[in-house]
TORKOL-4160 file (C-alpha; in steps of 0.2 Angstrom, whole numbers, padded with zeros to 4 digits, m for minus):
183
<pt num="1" X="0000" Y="0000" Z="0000"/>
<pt num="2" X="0006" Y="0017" Z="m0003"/>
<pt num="3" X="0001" Y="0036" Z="m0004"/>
<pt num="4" X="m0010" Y="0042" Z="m0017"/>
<pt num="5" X="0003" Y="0061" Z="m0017"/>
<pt num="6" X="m0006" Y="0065" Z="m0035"/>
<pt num="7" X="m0023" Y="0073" Z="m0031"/>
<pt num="8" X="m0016" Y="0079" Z="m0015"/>
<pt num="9" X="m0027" Y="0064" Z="m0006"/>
<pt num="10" X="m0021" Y="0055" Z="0010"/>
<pt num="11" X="m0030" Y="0041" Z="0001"/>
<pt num="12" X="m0023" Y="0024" Z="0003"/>
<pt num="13" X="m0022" Y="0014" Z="m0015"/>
<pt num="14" X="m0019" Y="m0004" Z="m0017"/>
<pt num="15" X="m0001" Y="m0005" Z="m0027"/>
<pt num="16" X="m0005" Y="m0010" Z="m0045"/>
<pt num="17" X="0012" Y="m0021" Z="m0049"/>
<pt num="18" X="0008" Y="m0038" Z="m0056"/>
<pt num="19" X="0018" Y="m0052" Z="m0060"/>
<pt num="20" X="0004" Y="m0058" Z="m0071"/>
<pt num="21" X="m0001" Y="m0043" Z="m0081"/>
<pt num="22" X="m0016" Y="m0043" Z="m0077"/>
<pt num="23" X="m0020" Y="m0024" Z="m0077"/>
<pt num="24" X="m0039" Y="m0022" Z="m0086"/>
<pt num="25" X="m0040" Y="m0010" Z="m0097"/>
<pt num="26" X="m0057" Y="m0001" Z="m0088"/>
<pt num="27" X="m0046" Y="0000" Z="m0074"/>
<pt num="28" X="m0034" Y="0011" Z="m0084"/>
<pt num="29" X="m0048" Y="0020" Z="m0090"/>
<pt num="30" X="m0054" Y="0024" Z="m0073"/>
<pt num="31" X="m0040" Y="0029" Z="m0064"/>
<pt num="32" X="m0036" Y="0041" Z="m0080"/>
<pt num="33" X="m0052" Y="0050" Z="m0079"/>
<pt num="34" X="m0051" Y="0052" Z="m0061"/>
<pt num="35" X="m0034" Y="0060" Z="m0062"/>
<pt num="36" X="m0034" Y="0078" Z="m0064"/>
<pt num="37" X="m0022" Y="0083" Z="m0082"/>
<pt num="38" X="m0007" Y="0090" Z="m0080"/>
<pt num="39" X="m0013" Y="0109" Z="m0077"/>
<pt num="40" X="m0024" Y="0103" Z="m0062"/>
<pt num="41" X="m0041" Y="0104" Z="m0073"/>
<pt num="42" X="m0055" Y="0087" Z="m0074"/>
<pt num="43" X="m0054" Y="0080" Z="m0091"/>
<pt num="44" X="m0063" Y="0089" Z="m0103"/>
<pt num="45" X="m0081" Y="0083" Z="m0110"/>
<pt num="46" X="m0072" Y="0078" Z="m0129"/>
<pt num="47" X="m0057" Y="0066" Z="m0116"/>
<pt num="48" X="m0070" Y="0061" Z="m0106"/>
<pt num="49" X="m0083" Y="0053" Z="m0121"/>
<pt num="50" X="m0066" Y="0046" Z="m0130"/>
<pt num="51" X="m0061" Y="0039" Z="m0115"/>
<pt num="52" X="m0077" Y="0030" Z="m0113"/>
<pt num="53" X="m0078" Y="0024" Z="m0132"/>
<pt num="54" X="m0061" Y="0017" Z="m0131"/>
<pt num="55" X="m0069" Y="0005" Z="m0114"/>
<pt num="56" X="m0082" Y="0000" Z="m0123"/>
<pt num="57" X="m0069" Y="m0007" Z="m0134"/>
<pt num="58" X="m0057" Y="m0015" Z="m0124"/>
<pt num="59" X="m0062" Y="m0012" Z="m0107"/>
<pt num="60" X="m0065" Y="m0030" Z="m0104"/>
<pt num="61" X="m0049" Y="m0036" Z="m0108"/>
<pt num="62" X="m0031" Y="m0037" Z="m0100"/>
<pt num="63" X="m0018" Y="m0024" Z="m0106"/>
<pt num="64" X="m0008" Y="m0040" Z="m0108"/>
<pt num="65" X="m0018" Y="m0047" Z="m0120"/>
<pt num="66" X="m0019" Y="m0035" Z="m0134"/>
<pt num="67" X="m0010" Y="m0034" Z="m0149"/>
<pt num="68" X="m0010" Y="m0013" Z="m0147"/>
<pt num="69" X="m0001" Y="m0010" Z="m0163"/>
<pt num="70" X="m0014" Y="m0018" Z="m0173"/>
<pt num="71" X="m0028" Y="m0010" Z="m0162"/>
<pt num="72" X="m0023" Y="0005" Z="m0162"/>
<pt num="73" X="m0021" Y="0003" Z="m0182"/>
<pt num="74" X="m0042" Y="m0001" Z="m0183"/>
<pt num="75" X="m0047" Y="0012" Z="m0171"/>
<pt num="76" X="m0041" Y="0027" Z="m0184"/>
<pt num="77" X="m0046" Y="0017" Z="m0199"/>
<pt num="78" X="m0065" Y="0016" Z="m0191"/>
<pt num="79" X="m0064" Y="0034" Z="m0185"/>
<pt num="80" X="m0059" Y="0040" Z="m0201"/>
<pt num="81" X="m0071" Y="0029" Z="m0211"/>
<pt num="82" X="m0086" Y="0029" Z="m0196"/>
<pt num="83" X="m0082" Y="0046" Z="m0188"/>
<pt num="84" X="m0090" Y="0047" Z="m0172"/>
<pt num="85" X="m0108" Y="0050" Z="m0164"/>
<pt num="86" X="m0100" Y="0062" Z="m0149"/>
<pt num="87" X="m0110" Y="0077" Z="m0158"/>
<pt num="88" X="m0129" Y="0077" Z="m0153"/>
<pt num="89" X="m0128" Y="0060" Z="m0158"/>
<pt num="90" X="m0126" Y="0059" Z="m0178"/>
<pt num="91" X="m0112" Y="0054" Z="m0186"/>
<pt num="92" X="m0099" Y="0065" Z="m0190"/>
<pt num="93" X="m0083" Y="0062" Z="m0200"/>
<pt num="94" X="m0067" Y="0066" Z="m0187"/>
<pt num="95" X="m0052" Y="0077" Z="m0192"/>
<pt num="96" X="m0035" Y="0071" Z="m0191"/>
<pt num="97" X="m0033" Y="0085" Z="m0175"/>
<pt num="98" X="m0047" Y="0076" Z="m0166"/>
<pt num="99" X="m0042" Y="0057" Z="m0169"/>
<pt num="100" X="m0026" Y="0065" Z="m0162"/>
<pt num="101" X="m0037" Y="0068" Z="m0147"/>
<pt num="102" X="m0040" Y="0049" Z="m0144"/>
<pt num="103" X="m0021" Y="0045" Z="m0148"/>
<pt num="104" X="m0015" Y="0057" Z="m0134"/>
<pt num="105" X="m0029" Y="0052" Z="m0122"/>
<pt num="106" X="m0021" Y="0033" Z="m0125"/>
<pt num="107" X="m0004" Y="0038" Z="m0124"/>
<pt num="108" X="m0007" Y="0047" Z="m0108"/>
<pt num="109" X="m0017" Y="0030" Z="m0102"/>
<pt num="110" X="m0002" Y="0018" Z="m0106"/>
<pt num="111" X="0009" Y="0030" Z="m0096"/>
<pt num="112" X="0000" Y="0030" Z="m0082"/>
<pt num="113" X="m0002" Y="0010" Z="m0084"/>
<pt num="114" X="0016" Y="0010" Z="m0084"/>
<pt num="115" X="0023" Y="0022" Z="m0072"/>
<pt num="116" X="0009" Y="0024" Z="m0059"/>
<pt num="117" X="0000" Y="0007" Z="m0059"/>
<pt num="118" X="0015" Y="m0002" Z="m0062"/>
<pt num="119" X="0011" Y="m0012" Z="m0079"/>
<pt num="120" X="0027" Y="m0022" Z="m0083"/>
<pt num="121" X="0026" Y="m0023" Z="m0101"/>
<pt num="122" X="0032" Y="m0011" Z="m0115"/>
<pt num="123" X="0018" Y="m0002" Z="m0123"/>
<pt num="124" X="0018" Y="0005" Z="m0141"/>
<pt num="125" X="0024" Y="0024" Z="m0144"/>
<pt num="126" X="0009" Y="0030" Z="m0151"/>
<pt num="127" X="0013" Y="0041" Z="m0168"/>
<pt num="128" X="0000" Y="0055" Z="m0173"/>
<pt num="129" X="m0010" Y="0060" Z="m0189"/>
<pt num="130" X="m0003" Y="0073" Z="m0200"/>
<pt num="131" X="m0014" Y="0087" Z="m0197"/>
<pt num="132" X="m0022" Y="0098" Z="m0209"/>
<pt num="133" X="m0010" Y="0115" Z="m0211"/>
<pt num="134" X="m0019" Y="0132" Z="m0211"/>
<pt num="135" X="m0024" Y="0136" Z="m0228"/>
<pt num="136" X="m0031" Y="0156" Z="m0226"/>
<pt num="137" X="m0022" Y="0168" Z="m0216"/>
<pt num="138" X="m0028" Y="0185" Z="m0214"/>
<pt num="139" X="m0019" Y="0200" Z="m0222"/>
<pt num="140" X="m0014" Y="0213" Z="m0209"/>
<pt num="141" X="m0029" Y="0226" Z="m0218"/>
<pt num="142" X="m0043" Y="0212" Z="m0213"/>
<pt num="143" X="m0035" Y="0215" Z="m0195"/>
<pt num="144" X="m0039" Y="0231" Z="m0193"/>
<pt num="145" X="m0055" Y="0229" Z="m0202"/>
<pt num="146" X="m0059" Y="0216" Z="m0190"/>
<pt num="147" X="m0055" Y="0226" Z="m0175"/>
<pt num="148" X="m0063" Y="0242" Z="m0181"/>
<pt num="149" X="m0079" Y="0230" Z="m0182"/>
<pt num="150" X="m0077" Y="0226" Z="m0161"/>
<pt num="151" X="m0083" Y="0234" Z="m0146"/>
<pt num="152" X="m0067" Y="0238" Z="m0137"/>
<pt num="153" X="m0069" Y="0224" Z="m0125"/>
<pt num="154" X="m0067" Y="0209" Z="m0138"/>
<pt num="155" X="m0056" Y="0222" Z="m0148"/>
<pt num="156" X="m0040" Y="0218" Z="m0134"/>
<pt num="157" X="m0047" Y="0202" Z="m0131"/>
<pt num="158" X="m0043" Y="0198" Z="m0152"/>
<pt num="159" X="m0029" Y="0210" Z="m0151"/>
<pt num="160" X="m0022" Y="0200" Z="m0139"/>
<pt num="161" X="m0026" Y="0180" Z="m0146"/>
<pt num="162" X="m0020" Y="0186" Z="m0163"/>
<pt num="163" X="m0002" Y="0193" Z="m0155"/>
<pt num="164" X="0000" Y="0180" Z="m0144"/>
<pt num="165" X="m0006" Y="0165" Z="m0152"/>
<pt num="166" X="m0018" Y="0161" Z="m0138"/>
<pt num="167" X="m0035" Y="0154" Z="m0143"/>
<pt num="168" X="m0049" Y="0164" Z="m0133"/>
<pt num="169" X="m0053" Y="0151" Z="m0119"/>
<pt num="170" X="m0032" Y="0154" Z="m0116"/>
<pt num="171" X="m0034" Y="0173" Z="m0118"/>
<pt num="172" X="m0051" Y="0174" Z="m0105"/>
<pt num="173" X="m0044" Y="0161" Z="m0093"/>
<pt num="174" X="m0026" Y="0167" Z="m0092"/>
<pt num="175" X="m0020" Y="0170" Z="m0073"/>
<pt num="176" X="m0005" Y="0181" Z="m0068"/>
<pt num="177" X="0005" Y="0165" Z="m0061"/>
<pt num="178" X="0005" Y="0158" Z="m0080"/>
<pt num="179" X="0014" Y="0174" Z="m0088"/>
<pt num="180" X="0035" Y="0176" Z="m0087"/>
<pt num="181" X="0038" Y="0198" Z="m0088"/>
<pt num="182" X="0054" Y="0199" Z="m0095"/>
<pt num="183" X="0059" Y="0217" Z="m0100"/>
């Protein structure tokens, strides 16, 4: 038995190392969407229905058992072919960015199979689809356009996201403790 450190919980855990490996894959999922991400957050709505269509594949079965380079393989060939339902239930064909989402939700589940529950066998490095590369860019005249078209409120707000990058939820959300001032 030892400390759960992670969420800040004095909550006993049963160690997960087995000789066997005979870690389920629901049980990976499970601990994975408990676990806060890396910036402290809960998993967002998109992880969270990923996660969950990814247990209804294999959440039966022990990591040990399958052949993940050849799953892995299937699951983007029926996401691209199949889509997904995750939008007010109807079909929708997936972008490359957000089958990306399930390969870096399953990345970050084999990592924690393997370096917090103590799975002894090698996983596969997951590779990611080529995304799609910005095709229309705005000249700097649309820009000012733009801005001249905003209160003065959403006016910083763009000003900001376009200088900066940031998308709007960053720009809105941003806290003093996330920004480096260097002069």
């Amino acid at each position: 038995v030892h400390w759960n450190r992670d969420a800040g919980l004095q909550k006993k855990e049963i160690n997960m190392v087995r000789e066997n490996s005979d870690l389920m894959f629901d049980e990976v999922v499970t601990r994975y969407l408990a676990r806060p991400t890396v910036h402290g957050n809960e998993r967002s709505e998109t992880v969270r229905a990923y996660a969950e269509r990814m247990r209804k594949r294999w959440g039966s079965r022990r990591m040990s058992e399958i052949h993940w380079t050849l799953e892995i393989e299937d699951l983007v060939d029926e996401l691209r072919v199949d889509g997904d339902s995750f939008a007010a239930g109807r079909r929708r064909k997936l972008s490359a960015a957000a089958i990306n989402i399930y390969l870096t939700s399953l990345s970050s589940m084999f990592t924690l199979a393997t370096e917090k529950l103590g799975f002894p066998l090698a996983l596969p490095s997951i590779k990611k689809l080529k995304e799609r590369e910005r095709e229309t860019f705005l000249t700097p005249e649309q820009v000012r356009e733009f801005c001249d078209h905003l209160d003065p409120y959403r006016r910083t707000l763009f000003k900001f996201a376009f200088h900066t990058g940031l998308r709007n939820t960053n720009v809105r959300e941003l806290r003093w403790d996330q920004v480096e001032v260097t002069w």
